[in-house]
C-alpha positions in Angstrom: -20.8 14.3 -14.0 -23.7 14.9 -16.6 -22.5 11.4 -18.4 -24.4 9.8 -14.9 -27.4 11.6 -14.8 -30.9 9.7 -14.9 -33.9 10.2 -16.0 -35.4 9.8 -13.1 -33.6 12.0 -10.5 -35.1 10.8 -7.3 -33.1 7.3 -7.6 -29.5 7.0 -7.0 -27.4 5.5 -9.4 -24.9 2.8 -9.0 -22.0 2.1 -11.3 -19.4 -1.0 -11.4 -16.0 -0.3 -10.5 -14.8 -2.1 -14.1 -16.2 1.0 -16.4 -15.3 4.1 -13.1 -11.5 2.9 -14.0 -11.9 3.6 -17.3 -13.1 7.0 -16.9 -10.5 7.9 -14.1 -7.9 6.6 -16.6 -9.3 8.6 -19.4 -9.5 11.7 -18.0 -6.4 14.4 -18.7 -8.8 17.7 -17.7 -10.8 16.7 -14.5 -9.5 16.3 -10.8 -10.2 14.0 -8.4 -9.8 14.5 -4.4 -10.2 12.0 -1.7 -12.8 11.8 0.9 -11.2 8.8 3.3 -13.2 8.4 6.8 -12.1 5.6 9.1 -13.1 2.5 6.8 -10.0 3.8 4.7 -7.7 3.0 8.1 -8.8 -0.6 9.3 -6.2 -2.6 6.7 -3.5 -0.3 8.3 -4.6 -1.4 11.9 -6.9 1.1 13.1 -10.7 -0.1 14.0 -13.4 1.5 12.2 -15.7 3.9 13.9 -18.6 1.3 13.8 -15.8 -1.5 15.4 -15.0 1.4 18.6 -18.6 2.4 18.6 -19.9 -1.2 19.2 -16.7 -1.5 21.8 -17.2 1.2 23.9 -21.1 0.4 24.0 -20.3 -3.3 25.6 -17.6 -1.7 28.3 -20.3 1.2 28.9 -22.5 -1.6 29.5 -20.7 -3.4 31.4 -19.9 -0.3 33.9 -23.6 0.6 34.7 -26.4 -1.5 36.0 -28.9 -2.6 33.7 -31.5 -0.3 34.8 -29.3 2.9 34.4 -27.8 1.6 31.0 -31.3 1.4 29.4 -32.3 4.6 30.6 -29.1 6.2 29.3 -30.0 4.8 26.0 -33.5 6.2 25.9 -32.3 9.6 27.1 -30.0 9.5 23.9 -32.1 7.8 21.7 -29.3 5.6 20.8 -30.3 2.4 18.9 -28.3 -0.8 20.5 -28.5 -2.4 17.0 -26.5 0.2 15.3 -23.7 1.9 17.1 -22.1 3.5 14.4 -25.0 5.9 13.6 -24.2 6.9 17.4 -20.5 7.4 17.6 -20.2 10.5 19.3 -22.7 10.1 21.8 -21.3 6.8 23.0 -17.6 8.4 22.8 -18.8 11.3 24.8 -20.3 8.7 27.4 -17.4 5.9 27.6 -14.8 8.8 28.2 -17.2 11.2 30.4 -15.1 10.9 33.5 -11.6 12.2 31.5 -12.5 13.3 27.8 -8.7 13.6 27.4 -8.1 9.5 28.1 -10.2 9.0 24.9 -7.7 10.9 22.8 -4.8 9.0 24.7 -6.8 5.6 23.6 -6.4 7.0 20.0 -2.9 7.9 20.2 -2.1 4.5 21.7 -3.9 2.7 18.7 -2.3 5.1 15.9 1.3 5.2 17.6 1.4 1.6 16.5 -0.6 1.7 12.7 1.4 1.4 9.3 0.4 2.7 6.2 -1.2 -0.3 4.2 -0.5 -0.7 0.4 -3.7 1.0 -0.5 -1.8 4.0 1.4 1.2 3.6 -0.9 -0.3 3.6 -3.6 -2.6 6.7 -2.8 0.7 8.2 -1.9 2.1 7.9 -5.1 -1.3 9.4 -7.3 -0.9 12.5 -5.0 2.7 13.3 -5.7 2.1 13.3 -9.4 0.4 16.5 -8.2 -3.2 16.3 -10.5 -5.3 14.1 -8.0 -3.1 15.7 -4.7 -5.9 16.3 -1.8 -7.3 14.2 0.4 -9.9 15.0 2.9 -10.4 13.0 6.1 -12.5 13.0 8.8 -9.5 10.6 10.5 -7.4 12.0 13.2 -4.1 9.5 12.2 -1.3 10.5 9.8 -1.5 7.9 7.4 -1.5 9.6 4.4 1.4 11.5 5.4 3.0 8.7 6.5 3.1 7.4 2.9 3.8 10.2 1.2 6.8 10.3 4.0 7.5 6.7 3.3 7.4 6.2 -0.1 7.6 9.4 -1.6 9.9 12.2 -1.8 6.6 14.9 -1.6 6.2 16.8 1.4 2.7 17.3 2.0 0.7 20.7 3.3 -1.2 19.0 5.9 -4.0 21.2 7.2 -4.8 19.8 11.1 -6.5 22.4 12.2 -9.4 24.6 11.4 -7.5 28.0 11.8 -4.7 26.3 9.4 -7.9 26.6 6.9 -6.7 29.6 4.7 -3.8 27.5 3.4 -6.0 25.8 1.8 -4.5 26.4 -2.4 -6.2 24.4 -5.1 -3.4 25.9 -7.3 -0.3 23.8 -5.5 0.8 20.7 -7.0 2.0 19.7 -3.9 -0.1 16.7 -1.8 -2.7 18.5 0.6 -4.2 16.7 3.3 -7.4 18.5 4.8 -8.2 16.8 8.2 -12.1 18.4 8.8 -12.2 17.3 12.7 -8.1 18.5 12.8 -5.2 16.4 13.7 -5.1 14.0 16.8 -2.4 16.2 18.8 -4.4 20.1 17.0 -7.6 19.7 19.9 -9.1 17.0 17.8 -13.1 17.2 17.4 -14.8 13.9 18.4 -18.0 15.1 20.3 -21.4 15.8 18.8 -21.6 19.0 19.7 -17.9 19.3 18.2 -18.2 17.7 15.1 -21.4 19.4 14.4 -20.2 22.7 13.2 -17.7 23.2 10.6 -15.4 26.2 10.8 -16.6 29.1 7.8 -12.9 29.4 6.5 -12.8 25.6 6.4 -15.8 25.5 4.4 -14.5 28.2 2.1 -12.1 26.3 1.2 -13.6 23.0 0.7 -15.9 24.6 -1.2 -12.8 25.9 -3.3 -11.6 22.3 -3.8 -14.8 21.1 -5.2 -15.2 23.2 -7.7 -12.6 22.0 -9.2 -12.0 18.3 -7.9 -14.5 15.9 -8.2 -14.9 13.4 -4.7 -14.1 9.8 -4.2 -15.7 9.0 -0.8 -14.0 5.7 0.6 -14.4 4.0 4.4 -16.8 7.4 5.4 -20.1 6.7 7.2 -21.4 10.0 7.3 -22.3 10.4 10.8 -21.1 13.8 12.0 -23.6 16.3 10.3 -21.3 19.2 10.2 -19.5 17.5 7.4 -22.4 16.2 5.9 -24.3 19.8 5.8 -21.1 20.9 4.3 -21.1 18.8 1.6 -24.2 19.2 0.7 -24.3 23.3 0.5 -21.0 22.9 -1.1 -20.7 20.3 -4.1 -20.9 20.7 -7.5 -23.7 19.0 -9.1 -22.4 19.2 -12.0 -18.9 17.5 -10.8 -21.3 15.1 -8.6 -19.5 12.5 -6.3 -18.5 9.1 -6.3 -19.4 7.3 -3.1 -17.8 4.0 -2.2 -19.3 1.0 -0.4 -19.2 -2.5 0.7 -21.1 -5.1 1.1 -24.3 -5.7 -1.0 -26.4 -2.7 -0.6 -25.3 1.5 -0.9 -26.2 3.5 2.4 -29.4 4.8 2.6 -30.6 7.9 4.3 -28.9 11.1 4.4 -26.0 9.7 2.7 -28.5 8.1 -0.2 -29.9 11.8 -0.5 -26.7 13.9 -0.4 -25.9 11.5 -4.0 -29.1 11.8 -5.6 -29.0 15.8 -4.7 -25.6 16.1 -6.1 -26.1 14.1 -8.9 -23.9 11.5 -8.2 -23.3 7.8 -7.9 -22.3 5.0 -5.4 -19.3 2.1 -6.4 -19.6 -0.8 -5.0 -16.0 -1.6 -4.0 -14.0 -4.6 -2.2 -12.1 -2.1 0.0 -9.1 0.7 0.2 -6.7 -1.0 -0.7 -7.6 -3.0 -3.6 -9.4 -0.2 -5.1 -6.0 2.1 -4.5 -4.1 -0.4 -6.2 -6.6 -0.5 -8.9 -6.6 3.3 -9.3 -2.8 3.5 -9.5 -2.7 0.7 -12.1 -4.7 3.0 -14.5 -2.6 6.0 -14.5 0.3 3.6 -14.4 2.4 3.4 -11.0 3.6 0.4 -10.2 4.9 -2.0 -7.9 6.9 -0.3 -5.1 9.1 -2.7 -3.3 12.0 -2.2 -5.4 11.8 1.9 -5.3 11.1 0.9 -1.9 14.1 -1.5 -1.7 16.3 0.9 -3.6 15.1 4.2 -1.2 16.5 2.0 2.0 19.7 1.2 0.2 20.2 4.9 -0.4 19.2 5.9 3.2 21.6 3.5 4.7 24.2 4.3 2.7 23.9 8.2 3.7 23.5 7.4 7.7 26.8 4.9 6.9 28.5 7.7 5.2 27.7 10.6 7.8 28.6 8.1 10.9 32.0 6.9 9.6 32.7 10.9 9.2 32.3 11.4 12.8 34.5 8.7 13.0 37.2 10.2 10.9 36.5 13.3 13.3 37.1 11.3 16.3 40.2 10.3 15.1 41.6 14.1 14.5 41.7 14.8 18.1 38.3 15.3 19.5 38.2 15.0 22.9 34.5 13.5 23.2 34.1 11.6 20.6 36.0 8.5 21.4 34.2 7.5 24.4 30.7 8.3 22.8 31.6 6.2 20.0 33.1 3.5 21.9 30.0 3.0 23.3 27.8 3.0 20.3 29.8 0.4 19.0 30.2 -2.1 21.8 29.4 -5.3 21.1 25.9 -5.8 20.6 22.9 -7.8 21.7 23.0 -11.3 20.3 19.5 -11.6 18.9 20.9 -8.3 17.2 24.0 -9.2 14.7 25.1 -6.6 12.8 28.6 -6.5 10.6 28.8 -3.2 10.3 29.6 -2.2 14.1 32.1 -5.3 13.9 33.4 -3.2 10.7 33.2 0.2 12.8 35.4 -1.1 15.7 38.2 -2.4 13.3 38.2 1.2 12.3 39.0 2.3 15.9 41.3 -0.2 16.2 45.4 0.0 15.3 46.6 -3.4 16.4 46.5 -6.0 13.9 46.1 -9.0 16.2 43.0 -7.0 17.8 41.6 -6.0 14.6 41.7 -10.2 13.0 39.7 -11.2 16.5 37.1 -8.9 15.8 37.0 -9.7 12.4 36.5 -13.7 13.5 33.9 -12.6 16.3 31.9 -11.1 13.8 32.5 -14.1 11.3 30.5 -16.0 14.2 28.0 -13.7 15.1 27.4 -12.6 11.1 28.5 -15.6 9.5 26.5 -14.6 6.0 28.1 -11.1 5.9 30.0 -10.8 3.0 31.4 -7.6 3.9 33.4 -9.3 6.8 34.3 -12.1 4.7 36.2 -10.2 2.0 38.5 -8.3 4.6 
């Protein structure tokens, strides 16, 4: 990144988001990965670590007297004012009585997330196969969820530590690195735990940026295993982008791992705009019709494979019939659907029987033009 070097090395550099498209449209020899932390995840219904942080610190409050709650937060040195930059310690607190119940919080909250669009779109830049890692401090399959979703790319998702020496800068294929591994691998979320990153993990982030130069989006940069790594790791010579909001770049440790590493922050609106933006530049587009089009395919297949069975059932088998019968009973009413009308007229030899179903499914389905042109 020697086209962002200063004169003056000490002083972090900022540069618009406007003239950073350019140069990740430009570029046809360098690589970009993806550093997402939990900023990258709020749009697609998961609270940042500064949201749970601040959460966890009013129930902890609430659960202790005053006197023991202010001694607890000088024993930690925990600053009331910023949670975020205290994470793990007020994690490790909140969920002291059952540590597991705090991994059963995030499963409950992940169970239930989507993939934004920012997620499509960074979907669809990793299956081209040139900008194809992603490394997240996140527990939650999002990523994979996209690619899952609106790709046909399998990824090789790395969710734990000892998964590490899979780790291949040469695939094409969509990586996704998880550094504190995935939520059901023994997920990391202590200080003590995120602390220390694995030496084969390293290795091989230290493999992917020598050739891939980081975006960091939605990452606060408060477990210092991570941040030790990346700063004995990076290239200075690639250097690192490092994405914010709001009107002024982190400071601290974050502000010194850039300057170090020759690199420079982007002031951004958030993921997903800046996904969208990305993809724009390398030219994906739009995805509800590929979207559209991928459904209409799916439910043609599933339609396809079902009324096979149901050409089996017909050739004799003894335990279809009932099975099927009672997939295809009538359903609930806030649930029309033609198509089991259509399936029990298949099942059915009697002509009277098969124009009553027809009419019942006229009134429950009164806009299906399937039913209407039998």
């Amino acid at each position: 990144m020697k086209e962002n070097q200063q004169n003056d090395k000490s002083t972090p550099r900022e540069i618009k988001l406007k003239p950073f498209l350019r140069y990740f449209g430009e570029q046809r020899n360098r690589k970009f990965c993806f550093i997402l932390g939990a900023g990258a995840s709020k749009s697609s219904g998961i609270p940042t670590g500064a949201e749970l942080a601040s959460q966890w610190l009013n129930e902890i409050k609430e659960d202790l007297d005053k006197d023991h709650f202010e001694s607890w937060l000088k024993e930690e040195g925990i600053n009331k004012n910023d949670p975020a930059s205290f994470y793990h310690q007020i994690f490790a607190k909140r969920f002291e009585i059952d540590h597991q119940a705090g991994y059963d919080f995030f499963e409950e909250i992940m169970e239930k997330a989507e993939p934004s669009c920012g997620y499509s779109f960074l979907a669809e830049i990793l299956a081209q196969g040139k900008h194809n890692i992603v490394i997240t401090t996140n527990f939650d399959s999002l990523t994979e969820d996209a690619l899952f979703i609106y790709t046909a790319k399998k990824p090789l998702v790395i969710g734990h530590s000892n998964l590490a020496g899979f780790i291949n800068i040469q695939l094409q294929r969509p990586q996704v690195i998880k550094v504190h591994h995935d939520l059901f691998f023994s997920p990391q979320n202590t200080e003590d735990e995120t602390g220390h990153i694995d030496e084969q993990l390293e290795r091989g982030l230290q493999d992917i940026f020598q050739s891939y130069i980081p975006i960091v989006i939605g990452y606060g940069g408060n477990d210092g295993g991570f941040m030790d790594v990346l700063e004995r790791v990076l290239d200075p010579d690639k250097g690192i982008y490092w994405c914010f909001t709001g009107t002024e770049h982190p400071k601290g440790k974050i502000e010194k791992l850039v300057v170090d590493k020759q690199g420079c922050f982007m002031p951004i609106t958030d993921f997903d705009e800046l996904m969208v933006l990305l993809g724009g530049k390398i030219e994906i587009g739009l995805l509800d019709e590929k979207i559209e089009q991928i459904a209409k395919e799916r439910v043609k297949k599933y339609r396809d494979q079902v009324q096979g069975v149901y050409n089996k059932s017909k050739e004799g088998s003894d335990l279809l019939p009932d099975a099927l019968d009672e997939i295809i009973k009538p359903e609930k009413p806030e649930e029309p659907n033609w198509w089991i009308y259509e399936l029990r007229v298949e099942r059915e030899t009697d002509p009277e029987k098969i124009e009553s179903i027809y009419k019942e499914g006229l009134e429950k389905c009164p806009d299906s033009h399937e039913l209407m042109n039998n």
